[in-house]
Backbone as JSON, one array per atom type, in Angstrom:
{
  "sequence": "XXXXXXXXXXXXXXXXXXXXXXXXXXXXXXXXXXXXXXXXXXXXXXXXXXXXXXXXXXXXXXXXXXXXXXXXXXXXXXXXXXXXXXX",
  "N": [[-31.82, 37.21, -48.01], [-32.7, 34.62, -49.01], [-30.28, 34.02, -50.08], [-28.1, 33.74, -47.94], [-29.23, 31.63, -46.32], [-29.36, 29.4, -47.93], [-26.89, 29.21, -48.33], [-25.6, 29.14, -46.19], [-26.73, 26.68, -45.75], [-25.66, 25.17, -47.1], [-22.54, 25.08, -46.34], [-22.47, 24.06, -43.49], [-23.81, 21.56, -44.7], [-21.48, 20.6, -46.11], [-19.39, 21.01, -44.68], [-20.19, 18.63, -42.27], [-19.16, 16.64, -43.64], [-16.61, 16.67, -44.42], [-15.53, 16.83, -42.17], [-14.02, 14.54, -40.33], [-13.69, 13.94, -37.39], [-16.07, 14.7, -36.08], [-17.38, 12.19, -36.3], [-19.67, 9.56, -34.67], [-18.24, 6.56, -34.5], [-15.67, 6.29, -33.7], [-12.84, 5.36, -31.91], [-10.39, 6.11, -29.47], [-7.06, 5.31, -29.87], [-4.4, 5.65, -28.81], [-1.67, 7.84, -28.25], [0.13, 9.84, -30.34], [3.81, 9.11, -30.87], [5.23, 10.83, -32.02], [4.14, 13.79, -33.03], [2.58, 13.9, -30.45], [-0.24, 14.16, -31.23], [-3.63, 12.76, -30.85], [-4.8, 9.57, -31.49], [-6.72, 7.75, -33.21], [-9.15, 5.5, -33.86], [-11.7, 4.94, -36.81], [-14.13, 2.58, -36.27], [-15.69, 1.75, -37.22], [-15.16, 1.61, -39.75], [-13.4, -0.55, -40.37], [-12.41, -3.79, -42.39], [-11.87, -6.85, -42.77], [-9.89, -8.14, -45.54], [-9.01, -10.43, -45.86], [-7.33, -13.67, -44.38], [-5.6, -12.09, -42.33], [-5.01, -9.83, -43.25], [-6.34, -6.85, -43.18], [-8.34, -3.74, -43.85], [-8.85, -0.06, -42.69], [-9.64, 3.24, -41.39], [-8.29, 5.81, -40.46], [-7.77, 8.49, -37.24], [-5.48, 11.0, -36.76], [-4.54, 13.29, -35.22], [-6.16, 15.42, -36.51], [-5.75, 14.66, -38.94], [-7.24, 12.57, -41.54], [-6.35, 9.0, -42.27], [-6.58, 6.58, -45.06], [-6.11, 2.66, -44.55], [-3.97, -0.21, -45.24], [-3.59, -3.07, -42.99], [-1.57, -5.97, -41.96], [-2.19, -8.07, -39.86], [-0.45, -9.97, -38.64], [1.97, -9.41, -39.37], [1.98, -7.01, -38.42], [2.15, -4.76, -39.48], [1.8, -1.47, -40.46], [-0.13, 0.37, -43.69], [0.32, 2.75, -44.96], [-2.67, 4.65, -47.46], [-1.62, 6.47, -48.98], [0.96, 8.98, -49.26], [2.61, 8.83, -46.13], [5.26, 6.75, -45.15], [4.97, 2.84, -44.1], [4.59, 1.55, -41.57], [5.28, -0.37, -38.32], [3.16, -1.67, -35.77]],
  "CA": [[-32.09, 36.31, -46.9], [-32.79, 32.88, -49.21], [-28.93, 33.15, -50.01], [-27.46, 33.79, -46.9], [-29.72, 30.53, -45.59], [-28.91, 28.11, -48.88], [-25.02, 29.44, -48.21], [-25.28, 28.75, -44.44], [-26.92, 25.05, -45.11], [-24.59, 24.0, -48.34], [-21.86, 25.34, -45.8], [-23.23, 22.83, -42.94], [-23.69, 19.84, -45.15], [-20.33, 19.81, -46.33], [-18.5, 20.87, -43.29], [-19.97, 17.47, -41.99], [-18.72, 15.43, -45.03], [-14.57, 17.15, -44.37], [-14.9, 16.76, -40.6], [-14.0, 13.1, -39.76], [-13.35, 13.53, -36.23], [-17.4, 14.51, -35.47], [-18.23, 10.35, -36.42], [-19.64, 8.58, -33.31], [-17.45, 5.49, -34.56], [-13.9, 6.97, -33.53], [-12.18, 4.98, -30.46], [-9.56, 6.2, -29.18], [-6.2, 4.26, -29.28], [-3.06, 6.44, -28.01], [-1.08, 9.63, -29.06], [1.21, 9.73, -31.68], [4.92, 9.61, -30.52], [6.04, 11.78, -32.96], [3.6, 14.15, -32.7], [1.67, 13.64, -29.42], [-1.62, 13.74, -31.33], [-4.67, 11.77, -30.41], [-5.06, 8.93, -32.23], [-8.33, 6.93, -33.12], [-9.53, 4.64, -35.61], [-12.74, 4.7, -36.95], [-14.23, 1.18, -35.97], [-17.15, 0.97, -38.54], [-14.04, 1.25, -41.37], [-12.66, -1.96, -40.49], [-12.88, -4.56, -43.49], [-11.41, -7.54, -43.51], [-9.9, -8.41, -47.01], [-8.0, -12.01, -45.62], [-7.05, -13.88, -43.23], [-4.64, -12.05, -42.01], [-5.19, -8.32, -43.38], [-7.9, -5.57, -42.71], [-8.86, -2.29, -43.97], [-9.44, 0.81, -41.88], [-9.46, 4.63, -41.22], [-7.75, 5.99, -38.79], [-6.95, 9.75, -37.36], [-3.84, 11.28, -36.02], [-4.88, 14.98, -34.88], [-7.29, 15.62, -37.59], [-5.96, 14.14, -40.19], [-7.75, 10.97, -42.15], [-5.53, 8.39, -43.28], [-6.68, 5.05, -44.97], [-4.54, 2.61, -44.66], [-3.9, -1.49, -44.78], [-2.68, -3.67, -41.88], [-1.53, -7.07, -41.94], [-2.42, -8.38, -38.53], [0.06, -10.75, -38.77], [3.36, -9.22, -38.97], [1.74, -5.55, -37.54], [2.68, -3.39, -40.37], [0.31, -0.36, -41.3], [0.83, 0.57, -44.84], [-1.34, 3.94, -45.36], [-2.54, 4.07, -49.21], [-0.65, 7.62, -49.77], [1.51, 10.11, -48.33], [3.17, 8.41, -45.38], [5.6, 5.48, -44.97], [4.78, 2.32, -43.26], [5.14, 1.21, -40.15], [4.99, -1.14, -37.03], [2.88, -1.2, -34.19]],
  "C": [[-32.04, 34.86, -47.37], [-31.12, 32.42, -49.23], [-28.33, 33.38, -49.54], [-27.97, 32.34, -46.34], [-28.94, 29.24, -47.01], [-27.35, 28.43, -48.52], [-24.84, 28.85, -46.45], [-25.76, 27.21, -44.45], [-26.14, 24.52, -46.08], [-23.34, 24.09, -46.93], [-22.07, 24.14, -44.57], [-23.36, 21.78, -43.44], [-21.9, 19.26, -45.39], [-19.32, 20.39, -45.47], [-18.76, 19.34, -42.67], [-18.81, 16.6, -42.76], [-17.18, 15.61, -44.77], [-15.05, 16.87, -42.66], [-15.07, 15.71, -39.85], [-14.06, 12.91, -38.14], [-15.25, 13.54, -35.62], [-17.96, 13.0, -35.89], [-18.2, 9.98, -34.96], [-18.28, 7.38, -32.97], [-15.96, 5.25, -33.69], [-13.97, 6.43, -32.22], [-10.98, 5.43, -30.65], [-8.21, 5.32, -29.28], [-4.75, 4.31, -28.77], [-3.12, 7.92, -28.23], [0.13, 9.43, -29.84], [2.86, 9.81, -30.84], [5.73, 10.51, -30.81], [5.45, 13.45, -32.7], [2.66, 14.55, -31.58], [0.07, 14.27, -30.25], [-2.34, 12.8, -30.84], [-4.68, 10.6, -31.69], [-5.92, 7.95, -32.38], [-8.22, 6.11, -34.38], [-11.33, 4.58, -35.32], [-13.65, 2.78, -36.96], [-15.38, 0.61, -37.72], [-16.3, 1.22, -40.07], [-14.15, 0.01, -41.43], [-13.28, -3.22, -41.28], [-11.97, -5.52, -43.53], [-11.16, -8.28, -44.92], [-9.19, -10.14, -47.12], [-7.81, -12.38, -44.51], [-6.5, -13.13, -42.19], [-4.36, -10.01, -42.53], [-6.74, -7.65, -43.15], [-7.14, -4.3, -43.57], [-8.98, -1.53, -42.98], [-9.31, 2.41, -42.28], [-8.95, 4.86, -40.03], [-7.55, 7.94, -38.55], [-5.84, 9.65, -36.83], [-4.21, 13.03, -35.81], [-6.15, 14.82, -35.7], [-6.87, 15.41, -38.98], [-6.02, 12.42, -40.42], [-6.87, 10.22, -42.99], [-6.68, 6.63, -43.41], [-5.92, 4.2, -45.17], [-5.22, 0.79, -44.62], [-3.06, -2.01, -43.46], [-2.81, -4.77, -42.09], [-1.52, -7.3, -40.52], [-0.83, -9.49, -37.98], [1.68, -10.45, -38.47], [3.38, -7.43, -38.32], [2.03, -4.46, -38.16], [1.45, -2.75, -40.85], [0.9, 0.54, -42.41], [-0.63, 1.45, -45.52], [-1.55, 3.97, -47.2], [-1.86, 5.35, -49.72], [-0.08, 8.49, -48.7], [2.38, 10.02, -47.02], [3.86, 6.83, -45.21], [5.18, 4.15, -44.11], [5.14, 1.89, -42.17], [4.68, 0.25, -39.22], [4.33, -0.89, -35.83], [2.79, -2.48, -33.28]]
}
């Protein structure tokens, strides 16, 4: 019984910790064209590092990308795994 309960609350803590989409933070901000996923950004990421760039998180279905944006010329330039792009 204790390790069915310590297995059912380790299981629970770190299901939170992998499942980005349960954060309050997450606004909405289209659907993917490519994909028609949902797409959000986590607001309480956002870090400006310059005038003119920011930090953030963002989803796309359920997956977490972090990524830079220069505000400036609109390019989002994730830090792995996907090319950048214009919005």
């Amino acid at each position: 019984m204790l390790k069915s309960l310590i297995l059912g609350s380790s299981i629970a803590v770190l299901s939170t910790l992998f499942l980005p989409a349960i954060a309050t933070d997450w606004r909405t901000t289209g659907v993917s064209s490519r994909t028609r996923e949902t797409v959000a950004i986590g607001m309480n990421s956002i870090n400006r590092v310059s005038q003119y760039d920011v930090r953030l998180r963002y989803l796309v279905g359920k997956d977490l990308v972090q990524a830079s944006v220069n505000c400036d010329s609109s390019l989002v330039t994730p830090d792995q795994g996907k090319a950048s792009f214009q919005i």
